[in-house]
RODO-2510 file (C-alpha; in nm, 4 decimals, decimal comma):
residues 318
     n   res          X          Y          Z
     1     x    13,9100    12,7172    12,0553
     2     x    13,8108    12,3781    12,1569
     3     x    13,4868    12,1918    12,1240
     4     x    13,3818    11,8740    12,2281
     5     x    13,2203    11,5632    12,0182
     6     x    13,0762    11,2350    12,0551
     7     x    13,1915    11,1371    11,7472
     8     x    13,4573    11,2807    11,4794
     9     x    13,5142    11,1540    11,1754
    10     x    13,8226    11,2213    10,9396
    11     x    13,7382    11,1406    10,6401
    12     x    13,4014    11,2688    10,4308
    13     x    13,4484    10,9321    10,1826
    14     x    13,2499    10,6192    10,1566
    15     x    13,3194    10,4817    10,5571
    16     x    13,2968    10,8349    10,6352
    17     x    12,9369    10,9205    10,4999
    18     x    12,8125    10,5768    10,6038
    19     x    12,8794    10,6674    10,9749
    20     x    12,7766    11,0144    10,9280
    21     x    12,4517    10,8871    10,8070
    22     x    12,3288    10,7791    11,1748
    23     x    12,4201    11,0982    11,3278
    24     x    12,0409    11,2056    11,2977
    25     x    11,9213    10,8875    11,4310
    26     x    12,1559    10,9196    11,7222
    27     x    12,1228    11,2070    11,9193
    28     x    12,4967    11,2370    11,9192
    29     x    12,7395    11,5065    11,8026
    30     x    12,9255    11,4543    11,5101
    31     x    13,2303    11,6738    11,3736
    32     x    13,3946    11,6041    11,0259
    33     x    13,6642    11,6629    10,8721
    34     x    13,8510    11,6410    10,5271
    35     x    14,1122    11,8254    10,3319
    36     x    13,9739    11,7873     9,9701
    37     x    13,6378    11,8505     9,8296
    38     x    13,3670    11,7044    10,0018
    39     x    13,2407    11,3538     9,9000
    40     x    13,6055    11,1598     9,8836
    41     x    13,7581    10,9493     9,6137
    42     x    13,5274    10,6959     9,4858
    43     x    13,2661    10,9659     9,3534
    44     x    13,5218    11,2640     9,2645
    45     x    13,8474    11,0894     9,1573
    46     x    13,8092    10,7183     9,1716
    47     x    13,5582    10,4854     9,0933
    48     x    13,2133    10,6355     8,9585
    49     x    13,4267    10,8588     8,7133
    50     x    13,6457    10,5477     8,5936
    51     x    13,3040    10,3629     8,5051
    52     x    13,2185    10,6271     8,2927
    53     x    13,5022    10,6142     8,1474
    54     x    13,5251    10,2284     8,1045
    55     x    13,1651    10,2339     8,0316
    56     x    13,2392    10,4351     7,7189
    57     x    13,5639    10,2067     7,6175
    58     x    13,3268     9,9147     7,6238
    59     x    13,0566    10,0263     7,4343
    60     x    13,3295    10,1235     7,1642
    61     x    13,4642     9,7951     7,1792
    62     x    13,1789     9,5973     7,1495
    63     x    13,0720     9,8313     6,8234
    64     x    13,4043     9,7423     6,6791
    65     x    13,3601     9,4052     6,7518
    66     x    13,0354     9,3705     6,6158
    67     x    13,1444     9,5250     6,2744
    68     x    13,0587     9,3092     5,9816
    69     x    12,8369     9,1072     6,2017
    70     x    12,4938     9,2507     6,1558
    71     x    12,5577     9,5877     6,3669
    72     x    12,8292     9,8092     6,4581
    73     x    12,9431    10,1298     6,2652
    74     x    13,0375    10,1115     5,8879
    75     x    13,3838    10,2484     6,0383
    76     x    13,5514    10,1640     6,3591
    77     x    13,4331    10,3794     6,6696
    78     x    13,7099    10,5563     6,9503
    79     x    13,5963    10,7625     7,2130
    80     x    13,5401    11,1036     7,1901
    81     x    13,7785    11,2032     7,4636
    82     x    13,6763    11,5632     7,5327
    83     x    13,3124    11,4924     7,5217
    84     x    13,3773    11,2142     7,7574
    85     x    13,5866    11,4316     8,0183
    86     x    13,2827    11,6969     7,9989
    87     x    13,0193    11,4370     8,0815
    88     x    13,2080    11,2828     8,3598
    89     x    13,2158    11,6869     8,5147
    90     x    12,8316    11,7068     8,5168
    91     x    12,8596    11,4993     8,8078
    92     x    13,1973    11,5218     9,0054
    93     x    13,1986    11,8970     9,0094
    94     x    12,8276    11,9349     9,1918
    95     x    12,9290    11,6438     9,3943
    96     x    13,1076    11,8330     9,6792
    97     x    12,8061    12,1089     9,7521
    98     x    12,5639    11,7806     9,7426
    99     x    12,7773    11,6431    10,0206
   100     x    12,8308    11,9252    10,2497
   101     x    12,4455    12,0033    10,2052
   102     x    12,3698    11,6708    10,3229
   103     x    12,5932    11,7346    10,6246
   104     x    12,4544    12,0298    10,7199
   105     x    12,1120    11,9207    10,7083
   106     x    12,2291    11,6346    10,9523
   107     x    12,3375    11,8606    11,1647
   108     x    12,7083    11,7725    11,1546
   109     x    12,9883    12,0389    11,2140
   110     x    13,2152    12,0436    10,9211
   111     x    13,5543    12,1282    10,9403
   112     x    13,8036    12,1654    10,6031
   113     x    14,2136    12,1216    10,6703
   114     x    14,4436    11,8486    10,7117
   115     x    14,4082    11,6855    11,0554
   116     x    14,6227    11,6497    11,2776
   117     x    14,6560    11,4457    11,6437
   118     x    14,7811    11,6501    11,9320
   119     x    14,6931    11,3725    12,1909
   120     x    14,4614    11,0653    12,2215
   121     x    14,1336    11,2433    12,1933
   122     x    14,1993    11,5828    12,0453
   123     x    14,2434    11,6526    11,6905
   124     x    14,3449    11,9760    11,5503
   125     x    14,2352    12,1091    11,2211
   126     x    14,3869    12,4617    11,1320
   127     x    14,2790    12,6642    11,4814
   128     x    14,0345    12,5046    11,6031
   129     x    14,0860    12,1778    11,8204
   130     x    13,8112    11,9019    11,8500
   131     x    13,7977    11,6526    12,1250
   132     x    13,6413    11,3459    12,0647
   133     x    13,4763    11,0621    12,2666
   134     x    13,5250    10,8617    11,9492
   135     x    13,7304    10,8936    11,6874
   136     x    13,6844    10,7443    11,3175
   137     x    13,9609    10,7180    11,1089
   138     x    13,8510    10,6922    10,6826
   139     x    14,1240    10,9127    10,5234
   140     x    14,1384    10,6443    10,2289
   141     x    14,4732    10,6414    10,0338
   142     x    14,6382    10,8068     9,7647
   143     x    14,8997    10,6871     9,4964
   144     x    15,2192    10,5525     9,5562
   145     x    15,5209    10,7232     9,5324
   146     x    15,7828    10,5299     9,3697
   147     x    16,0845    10,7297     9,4966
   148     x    16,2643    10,7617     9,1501
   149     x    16,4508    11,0522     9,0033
   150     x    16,1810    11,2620     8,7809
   151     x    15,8968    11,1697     9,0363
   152     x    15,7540    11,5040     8,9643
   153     x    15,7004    11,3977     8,6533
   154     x    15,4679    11,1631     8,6611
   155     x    15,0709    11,2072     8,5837
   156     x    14,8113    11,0581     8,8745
   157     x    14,4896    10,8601     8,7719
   158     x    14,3343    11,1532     8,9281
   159     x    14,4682    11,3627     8,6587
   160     x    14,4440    11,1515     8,3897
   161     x    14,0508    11,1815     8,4384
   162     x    14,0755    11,5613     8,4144
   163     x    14,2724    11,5345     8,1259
   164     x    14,0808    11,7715     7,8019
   165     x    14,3193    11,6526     7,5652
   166     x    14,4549    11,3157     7,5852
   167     x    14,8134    11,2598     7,4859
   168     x    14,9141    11,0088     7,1614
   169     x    15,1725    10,8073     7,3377
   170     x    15,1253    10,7555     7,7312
   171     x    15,3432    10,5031     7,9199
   172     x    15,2079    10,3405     8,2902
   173     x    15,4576    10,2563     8,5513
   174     x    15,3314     9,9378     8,6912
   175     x    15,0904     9,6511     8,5832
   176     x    14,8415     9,6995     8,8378
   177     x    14,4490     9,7134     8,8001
   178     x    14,4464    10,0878     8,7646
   179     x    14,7128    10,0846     8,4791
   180     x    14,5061     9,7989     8,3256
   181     x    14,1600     9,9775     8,3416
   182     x    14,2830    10,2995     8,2155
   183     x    14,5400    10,1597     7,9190
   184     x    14,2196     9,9832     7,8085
   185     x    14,0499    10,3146     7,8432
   186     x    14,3301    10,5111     7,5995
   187     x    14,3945    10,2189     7,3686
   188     x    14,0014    10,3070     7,2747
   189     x    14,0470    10,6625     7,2343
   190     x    14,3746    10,6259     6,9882
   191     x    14,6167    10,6266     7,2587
   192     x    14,9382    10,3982     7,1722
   193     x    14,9973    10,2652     7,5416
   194     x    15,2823    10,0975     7,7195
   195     x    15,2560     9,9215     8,0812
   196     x    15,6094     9,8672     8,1961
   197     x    15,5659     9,6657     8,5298
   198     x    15,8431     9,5630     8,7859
   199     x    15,8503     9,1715     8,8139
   200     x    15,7604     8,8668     8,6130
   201     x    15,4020     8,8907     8,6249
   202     x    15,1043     9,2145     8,6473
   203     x    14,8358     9,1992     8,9218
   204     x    15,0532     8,9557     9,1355
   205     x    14,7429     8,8754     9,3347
   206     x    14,4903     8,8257     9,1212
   207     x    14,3782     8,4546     8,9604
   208     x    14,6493     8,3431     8,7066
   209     x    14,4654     8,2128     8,4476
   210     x    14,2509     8,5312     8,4250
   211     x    14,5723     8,7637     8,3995
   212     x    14,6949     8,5462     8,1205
   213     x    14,3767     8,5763     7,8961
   214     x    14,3545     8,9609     8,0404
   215     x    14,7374     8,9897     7,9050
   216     x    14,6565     8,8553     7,5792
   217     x    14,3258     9,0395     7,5206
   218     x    14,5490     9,3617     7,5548
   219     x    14,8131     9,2687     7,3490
   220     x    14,5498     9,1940     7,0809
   221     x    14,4117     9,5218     7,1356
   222     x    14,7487     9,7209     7,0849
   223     x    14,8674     9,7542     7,4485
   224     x    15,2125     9,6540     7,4253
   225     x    15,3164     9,4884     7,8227
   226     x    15,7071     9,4697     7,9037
   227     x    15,7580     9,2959     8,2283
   228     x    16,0401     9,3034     8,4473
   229     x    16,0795     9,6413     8,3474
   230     x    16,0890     9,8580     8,6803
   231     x    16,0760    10,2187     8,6273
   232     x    16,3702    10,3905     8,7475
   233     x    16,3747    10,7499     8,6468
   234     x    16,1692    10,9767     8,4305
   235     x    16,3220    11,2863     8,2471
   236     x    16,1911    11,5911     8,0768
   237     x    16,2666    11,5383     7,6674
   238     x    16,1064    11,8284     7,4794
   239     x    15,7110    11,7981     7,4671
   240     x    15,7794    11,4769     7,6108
   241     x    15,9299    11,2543     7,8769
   242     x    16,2025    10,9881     7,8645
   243     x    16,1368    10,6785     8,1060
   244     x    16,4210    10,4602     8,1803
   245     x    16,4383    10,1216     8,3228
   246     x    16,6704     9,8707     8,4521
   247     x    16,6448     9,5083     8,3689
   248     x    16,8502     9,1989     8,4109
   249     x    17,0403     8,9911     8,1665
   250     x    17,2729     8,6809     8,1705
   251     x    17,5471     8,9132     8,2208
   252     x    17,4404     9,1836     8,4973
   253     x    17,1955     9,4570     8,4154
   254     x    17,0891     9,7026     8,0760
   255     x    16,9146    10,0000     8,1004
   256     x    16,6312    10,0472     7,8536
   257     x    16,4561    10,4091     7,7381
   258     x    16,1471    10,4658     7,6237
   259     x    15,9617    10,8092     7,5287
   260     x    15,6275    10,9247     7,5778
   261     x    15,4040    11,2156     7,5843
   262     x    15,2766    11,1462     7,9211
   263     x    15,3932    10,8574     8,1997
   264     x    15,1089    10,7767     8,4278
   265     x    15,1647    10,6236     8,7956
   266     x    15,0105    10,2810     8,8144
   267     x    15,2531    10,1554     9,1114
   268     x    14,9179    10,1216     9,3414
   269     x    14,8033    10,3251     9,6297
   270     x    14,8784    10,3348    10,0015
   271     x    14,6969    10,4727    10,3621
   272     x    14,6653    10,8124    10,3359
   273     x    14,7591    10,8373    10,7077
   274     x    15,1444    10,9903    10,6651
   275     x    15,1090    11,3031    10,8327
   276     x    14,8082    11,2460    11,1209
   277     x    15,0802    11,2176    11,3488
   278     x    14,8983    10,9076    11,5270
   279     x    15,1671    10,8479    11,7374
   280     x    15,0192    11,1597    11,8960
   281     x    14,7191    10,9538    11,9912
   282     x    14,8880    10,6025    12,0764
   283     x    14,8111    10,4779    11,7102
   284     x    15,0014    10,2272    11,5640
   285     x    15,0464    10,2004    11,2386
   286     x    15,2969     9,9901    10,9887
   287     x    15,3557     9,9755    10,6458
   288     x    15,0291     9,8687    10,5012
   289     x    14,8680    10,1147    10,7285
   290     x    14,6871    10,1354    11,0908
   291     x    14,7044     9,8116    11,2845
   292     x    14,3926     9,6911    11,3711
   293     x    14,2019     9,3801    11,5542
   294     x    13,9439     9,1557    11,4023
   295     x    13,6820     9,4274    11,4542
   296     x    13,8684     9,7094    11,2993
   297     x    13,9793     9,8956    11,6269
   298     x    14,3252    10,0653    11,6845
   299     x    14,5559     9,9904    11,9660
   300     x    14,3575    10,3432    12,1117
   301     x    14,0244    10,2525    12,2539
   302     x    13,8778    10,5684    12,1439
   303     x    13,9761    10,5146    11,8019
   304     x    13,7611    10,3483    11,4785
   305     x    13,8690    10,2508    11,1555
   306     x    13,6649    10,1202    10,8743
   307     x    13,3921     9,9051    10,9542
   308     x    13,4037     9,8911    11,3008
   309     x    13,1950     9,7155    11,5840
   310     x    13,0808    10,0299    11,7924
   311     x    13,1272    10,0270    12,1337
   312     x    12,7823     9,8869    12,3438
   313     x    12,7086    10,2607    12,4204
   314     x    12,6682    10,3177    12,0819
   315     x    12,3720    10,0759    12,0047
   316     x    12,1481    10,3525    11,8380
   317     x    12,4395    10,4016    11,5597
   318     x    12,3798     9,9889    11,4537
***
């Protein structure tokens, strides 16, 4: 069956909700869309759960810190991992029915499925196809795959956050900002943590001189950092895993091993956009994700992304 909208958005994240959030105002009718729970990944998966969880790695750090210096514990804090986990689920799990609830009382079709284009204006989700006059684009991303052997392997920082029990010796492959939040998260609860990262130097785009103190405050804390150590296979060992990676020397190459109880993807994230067949709908797209002008619009006039300027028709949205 097909039915027609003003608006659809694919997405039910962040960019997603903050359009949704005029469809009252509007007048207009608004379809969305989304394959996962309700409510995306910043307040399920990404970052309100990894504040609590950095929240509570802080506040054990600064105790410990403060020891011997008029406050603090008599003995050094870590977190209380479990406890943690079961906090951080009083929130994410009633998430989803908050945000279809909201929805709903907007008056906004939802749909639940992976979408998929079948032309320029007509999206199909499951059995039903929508047509849209406009169509917004905020799928987000999701982790990088680093196309090694044992792949399968690896933990997400999805799952790390839904982790019960945490693991005594975790490795991350790559030095971005997620493996530095969460090795600083498991060094406080007891965790011995390794971040093995690719090239010469972790967060490549970030300010210099604040990686180098950021480097040295983790060493001092326990995390042990092995640069141009790119990860090039995982295997199953046991309990455990075996991570193996190439590096050069003077003389060629050397393959190092390492062991772990659990190796954690930290390679980064990309567009979530893979399988939205957009060249369907005269999308293009590259490796960073959906090409876009200065005001966020695809090379299809009916499509959004992000932050867009709204076409003149759609003043009451503004």
């Amino acid at each position: 069956m097909e039915k027609e909208y003003d608006i659809i958005i694919i997405g039910t994240g962040t960019a997603g909700r903050t359009l949704a959030g005029r469809a009252e105002s509007s007048g207009m009718k608004f379809a969305i869309i989304d394959s996962r729970e309700y409510g995306g990944t910043c307040p399920l998966r990404g970052c309100d759960p990894k504040k609590v969880l950095a929240g509570a790695s802080e506040a054990t750090d600064l105790n410990n810190r403060l020891i011997g210096k008029g406050a603090g514990t008599e003995e050094p804090l870590k977190i209380d991992w479990p406890s943690l986990i079961r906090f951080k689920r009083t929130f994410t799990e009633v998430y989803p029915r908050e945000a279809e609830k909201m929805f709903a009382d907007m008056g906004i079709d939802m749909y639940h499925g992976r979408a998929r284009f079948k032309n320029e204006n007509t999206v199909i989700v499951g059995n039903d196809e929508l047509k849209g006059k406009f169509i917004f684009l905020a799928t987000g991303s999701k982790p990088r795959k680093l196309k090694i052997p044992g792949e399968e392997y690896l933990t997400t920082s999805e799952e790390f956050m839904e982790l019960m029990e945490l693991p005594e010796k975790i490795i991350f492959a790559g030095g971005g900002y997620i493996s530095f939040e969460f090795t600083h998260i498991a060094r406080r609860a007891g965790a011995e943590v390794l971040i093995l990262h690719r090239s010469e130097r972790p967060l490549g785009t970030f300010d210099p001189d604040l990686v180098d103190m950021l480097v040295r405050a983790s060493e001092e804390s326990g995390i042990k950092i092995l640069t141009n150590r790119p990860v090039v296979a995982v295997e199953k060992a046991g309990d455990g895993f075996l991570v193996r990676t190439e590096y050069k020397t003077e003389t060629g190459s050397e393959v190092q091993v390492f062991n772990a109880d659990m190796v954690v993807n930290g390679a980064g994230r990309v567009p979530d956009i893979e399988d939205l067949q957009l060249e369907n709908a005269g999308v293009r797209a590259e490796k960073k994700g959906i090409i876009v002008d200065k005001h966020m619009r695809t090379s299809n006039p009916g499509f959004m992304q992000g932050e867009t300027v709204l076409p003149k028709e759609f003043s009451l949205l503004r």
